[in-house]
VOPAGU-2260 file (C-alpha; in pm, 1 decimal, decimal comma):
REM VOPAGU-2260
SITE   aa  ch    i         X         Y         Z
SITE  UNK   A    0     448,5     480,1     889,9
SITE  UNK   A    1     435,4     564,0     550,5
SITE  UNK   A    2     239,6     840,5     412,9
SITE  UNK   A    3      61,2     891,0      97,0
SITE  UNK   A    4     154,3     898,9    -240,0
SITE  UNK   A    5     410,7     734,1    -396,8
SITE  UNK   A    6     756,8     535,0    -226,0
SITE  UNK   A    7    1037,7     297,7    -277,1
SITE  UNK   A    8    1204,2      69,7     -92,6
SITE  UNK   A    9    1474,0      85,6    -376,3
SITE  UNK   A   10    1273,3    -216,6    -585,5
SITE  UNK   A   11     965,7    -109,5    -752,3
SITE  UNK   A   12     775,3     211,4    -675,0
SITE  UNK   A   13     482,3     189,0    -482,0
SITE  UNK   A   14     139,1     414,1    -412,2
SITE  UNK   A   15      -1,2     448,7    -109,2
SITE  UNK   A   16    -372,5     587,5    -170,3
SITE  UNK   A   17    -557,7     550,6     151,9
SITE  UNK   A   18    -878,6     389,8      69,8
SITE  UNK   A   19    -848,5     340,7    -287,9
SITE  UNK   A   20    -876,7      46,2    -497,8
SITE  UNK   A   21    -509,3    -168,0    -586,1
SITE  UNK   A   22    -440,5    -422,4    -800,9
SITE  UNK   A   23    -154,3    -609,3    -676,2
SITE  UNK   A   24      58,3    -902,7    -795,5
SITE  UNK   A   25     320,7   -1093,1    -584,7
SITE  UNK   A   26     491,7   -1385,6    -664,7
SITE  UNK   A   27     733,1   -1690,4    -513,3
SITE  UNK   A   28    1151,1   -1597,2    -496,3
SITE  UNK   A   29    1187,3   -1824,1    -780,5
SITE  UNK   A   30     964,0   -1787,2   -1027,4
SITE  UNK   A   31    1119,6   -1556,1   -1233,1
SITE  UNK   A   32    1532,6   -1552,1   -1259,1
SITE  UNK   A   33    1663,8   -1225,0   -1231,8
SITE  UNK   A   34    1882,2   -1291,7   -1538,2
SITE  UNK   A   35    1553,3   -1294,6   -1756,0
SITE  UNK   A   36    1412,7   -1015,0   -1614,3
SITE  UNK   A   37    1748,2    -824,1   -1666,7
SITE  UNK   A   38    1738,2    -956,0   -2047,3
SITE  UNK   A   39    1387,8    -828,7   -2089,0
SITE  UNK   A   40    1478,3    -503,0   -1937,9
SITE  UNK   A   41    1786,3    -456,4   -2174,7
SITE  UNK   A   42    1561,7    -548,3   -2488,8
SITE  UNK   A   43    1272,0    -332,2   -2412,4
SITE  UNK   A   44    1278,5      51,2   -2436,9
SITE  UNK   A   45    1314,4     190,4   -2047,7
SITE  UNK   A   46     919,5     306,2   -2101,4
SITE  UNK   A   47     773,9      22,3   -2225,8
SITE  UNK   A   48     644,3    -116,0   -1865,9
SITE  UNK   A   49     324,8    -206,3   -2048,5
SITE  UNK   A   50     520,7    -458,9   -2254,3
SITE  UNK   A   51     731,8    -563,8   -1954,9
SITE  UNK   A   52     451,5    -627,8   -1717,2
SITE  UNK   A   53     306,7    -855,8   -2049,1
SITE  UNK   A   54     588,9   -1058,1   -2026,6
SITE  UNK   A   55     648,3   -1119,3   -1678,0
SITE  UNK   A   56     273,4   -1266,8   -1637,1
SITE  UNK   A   57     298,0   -1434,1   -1931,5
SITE  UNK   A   58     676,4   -1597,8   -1774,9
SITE  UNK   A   59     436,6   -1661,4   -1433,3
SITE  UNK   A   60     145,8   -1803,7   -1586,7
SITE  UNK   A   61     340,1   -2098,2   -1693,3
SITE  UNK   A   62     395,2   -2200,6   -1395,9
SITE  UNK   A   63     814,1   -2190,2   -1371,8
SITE  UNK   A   64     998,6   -2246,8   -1009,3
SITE  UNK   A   65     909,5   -2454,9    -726,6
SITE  UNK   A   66     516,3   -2352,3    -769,7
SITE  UNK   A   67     492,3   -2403,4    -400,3
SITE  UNK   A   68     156,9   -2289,3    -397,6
SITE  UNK   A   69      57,3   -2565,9    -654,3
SITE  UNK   A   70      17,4   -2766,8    -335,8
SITE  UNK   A   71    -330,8   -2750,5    -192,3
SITE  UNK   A   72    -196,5   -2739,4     158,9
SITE  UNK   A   73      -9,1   -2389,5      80,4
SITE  UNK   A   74    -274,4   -2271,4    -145,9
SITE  UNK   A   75    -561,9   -2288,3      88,9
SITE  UNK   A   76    -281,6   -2134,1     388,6
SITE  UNK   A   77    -276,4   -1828,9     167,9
SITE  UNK   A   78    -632,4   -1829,6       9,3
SITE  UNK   A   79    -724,2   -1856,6     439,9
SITE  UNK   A   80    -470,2   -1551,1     493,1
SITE  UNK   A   81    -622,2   -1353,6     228,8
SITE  UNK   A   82    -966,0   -1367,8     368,6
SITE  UNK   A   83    -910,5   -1357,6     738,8
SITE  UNK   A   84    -880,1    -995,6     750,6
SITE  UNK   A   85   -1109,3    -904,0     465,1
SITE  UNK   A   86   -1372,8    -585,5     611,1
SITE  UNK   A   87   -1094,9    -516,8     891,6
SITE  UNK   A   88    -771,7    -436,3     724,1
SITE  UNK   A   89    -863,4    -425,4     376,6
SITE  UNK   A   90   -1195,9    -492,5     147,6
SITE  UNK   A   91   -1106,2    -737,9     -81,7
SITE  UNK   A   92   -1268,5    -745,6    -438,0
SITE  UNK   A   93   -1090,6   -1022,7    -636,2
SITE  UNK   A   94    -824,3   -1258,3    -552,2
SITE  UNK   A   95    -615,8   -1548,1    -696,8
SITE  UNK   A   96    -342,6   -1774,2    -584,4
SITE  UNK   A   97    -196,7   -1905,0    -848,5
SITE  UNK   A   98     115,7   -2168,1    -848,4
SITE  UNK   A   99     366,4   -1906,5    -864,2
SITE  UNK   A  100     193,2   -1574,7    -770,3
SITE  UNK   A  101     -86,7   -1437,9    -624,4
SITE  UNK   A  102    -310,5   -1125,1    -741,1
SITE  UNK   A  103    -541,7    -929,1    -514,5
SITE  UNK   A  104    -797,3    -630,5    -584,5
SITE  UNK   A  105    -790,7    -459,4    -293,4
SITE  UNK   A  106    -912,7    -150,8     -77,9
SITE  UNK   A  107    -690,9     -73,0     240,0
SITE  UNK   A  108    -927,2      36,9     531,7
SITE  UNK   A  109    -873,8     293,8     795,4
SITE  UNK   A  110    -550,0     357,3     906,8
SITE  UNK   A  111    -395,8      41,0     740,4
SITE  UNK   A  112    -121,7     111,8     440,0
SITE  UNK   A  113     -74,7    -136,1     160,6
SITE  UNK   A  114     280,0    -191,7     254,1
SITE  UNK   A  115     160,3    -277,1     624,0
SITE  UNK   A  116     -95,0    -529,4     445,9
SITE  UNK   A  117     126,3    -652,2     214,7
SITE  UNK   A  118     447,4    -727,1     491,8
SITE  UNK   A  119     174,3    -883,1     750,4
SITE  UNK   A  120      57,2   -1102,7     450,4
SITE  UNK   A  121     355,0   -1184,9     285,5
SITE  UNK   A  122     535,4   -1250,5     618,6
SITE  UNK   A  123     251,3   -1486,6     791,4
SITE  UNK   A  124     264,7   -1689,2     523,1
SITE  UNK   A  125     593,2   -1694,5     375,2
SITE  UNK   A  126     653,8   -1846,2     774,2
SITE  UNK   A  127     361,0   -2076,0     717,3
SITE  UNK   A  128     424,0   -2229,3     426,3
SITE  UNK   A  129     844,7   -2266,6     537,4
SITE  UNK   A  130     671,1   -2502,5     788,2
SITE  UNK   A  131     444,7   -2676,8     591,1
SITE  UNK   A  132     683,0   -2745,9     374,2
SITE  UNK   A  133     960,5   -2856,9     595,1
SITE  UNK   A  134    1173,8   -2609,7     421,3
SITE  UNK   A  135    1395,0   -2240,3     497,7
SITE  UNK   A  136    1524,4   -1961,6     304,6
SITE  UNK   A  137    1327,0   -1698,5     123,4
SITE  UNK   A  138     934,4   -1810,5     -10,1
SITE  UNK   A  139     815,0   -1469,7    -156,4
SITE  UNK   A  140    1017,9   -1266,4    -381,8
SITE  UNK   A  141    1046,5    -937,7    -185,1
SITE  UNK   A  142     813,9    -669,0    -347,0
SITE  UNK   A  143     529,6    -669,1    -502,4
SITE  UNK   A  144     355,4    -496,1    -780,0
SITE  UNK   A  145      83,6    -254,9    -753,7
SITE  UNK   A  146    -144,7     -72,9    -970,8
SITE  UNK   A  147    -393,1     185,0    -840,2
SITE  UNK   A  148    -762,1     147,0    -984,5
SITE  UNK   A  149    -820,6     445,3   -1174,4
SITE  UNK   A  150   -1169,0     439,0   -1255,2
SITE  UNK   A  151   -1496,9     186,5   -1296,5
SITE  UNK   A  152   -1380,4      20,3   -1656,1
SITE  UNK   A  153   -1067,2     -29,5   -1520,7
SITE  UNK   A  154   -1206,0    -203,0   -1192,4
SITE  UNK   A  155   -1436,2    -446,7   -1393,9
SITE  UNK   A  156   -1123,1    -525,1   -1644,9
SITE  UNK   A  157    -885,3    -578,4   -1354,5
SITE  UNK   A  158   -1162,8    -819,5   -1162,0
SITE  UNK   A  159   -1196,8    -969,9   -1465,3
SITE  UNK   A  160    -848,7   -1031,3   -1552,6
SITE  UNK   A  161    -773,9   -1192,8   -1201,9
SITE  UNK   A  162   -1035,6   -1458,6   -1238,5
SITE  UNK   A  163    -975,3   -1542,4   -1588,9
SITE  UNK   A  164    -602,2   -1578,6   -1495,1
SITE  UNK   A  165    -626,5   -1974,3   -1398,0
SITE  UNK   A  166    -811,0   -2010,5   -1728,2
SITE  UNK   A  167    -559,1   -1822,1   -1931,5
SITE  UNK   A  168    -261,0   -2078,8   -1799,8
SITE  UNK   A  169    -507,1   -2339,5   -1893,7
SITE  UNK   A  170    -543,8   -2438,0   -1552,1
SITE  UNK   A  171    -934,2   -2522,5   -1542,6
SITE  UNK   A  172   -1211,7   -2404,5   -1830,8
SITE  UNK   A  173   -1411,2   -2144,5   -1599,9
SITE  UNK   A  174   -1291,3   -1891,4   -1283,0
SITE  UNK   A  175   -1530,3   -2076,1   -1083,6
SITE  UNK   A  176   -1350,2   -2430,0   -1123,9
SITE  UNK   A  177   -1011,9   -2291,1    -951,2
SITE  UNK   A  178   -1078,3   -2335,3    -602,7
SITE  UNK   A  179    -844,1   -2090,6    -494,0
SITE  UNK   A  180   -1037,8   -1746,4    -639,6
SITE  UNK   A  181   -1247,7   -1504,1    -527,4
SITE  UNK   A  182   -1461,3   -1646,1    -838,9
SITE  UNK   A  183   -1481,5   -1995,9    -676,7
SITE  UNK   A  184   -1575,6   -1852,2    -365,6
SITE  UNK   A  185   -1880,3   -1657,1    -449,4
SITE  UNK   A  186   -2010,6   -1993,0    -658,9
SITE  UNK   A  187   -1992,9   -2139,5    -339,6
């Protein structure tokens, strides 16, 4: 079990809130090479993370890798694992599959941690898609980023952010075109 407040699994750190409001970002083993992400790292001062995070969606939103979730068979798997446990394990706000990453606003309920959420997700359909896709060997890259909602500005900025995101990587001219959004889903 892990308790609350903040934890590493020797990646990224991570904060466990309880019932509070995340914003979290995970994305496909290859869509970012570690040898970029180590150049970016050496080039920008250790506490720019701000300028970091930038360039790592901006790196993702072009779509580099495999893009296995390009594939409409994959997306909907993990658009239909996002929602299936909406109002039991978590209340989810916003959510995007993109070709090479997903993002999630999200409230943990009860007794359920992020990092249970995130390994139950993340391992369902990292075994999933394998299938689908006739394929082995590692889908997800293995942590994820999070970001703790911190008050009602940020909230509406971060919703609005993940449903603009297919429209930023010119992917379709309004949120409600990409049919695998939380945006798409309420126009339903």
């Amino acid at each position: 079990m892990v308790e609350s407040g903040w934890h590493s699994r020797g990646y990224l750190p991570h904060f466990e809130g309880g019932e509070i409001f995340q914003f979290v970002t995970f994305r496909l083993k290859d869509s970012l090479p570690q040898a970029v992400l180590d150049s970016w790292r050496q080039e920008l001062a250790r506490d720019d993370e701000a300028a970091l995070r930038r360039r790592i969606e901006a790196y993702l939103d072009q779509g580099y890798g495999r893009a296995y979730l390009r594939a409409p068979h994959v997306a909907a798997l993990v658009r239909a694992a996002l929602l299936h446990f909406d109002g039991d394990r978590y209340r989810l706000t916003a959510w995007v599959v993109m070709p090479n990453h997903v993002h999630l606003l999200l409230r943990p309920l009860g007794a359920y941690t992020l990092a249970a959420i995130m390994h139950a997700l993340k391992s369902y359909t990292a075994q999933t898609a394998n299938q689908l896709l006739t394929r082995t060997g590692p889908f997800w890259q293995e942590d994820y980023f999070d970001r703790y909602i911190r008050d009602a500005d940020h909230y509406a900025q971060t919703v609005t952010y993940i449903e603009y995101n297919p429209v930023k990587a010119h992917l379709c001219a309004t949120p409600a075109a990409w049919p695998y959004s939380s945006a798409h889903y309420r126009s339903t």
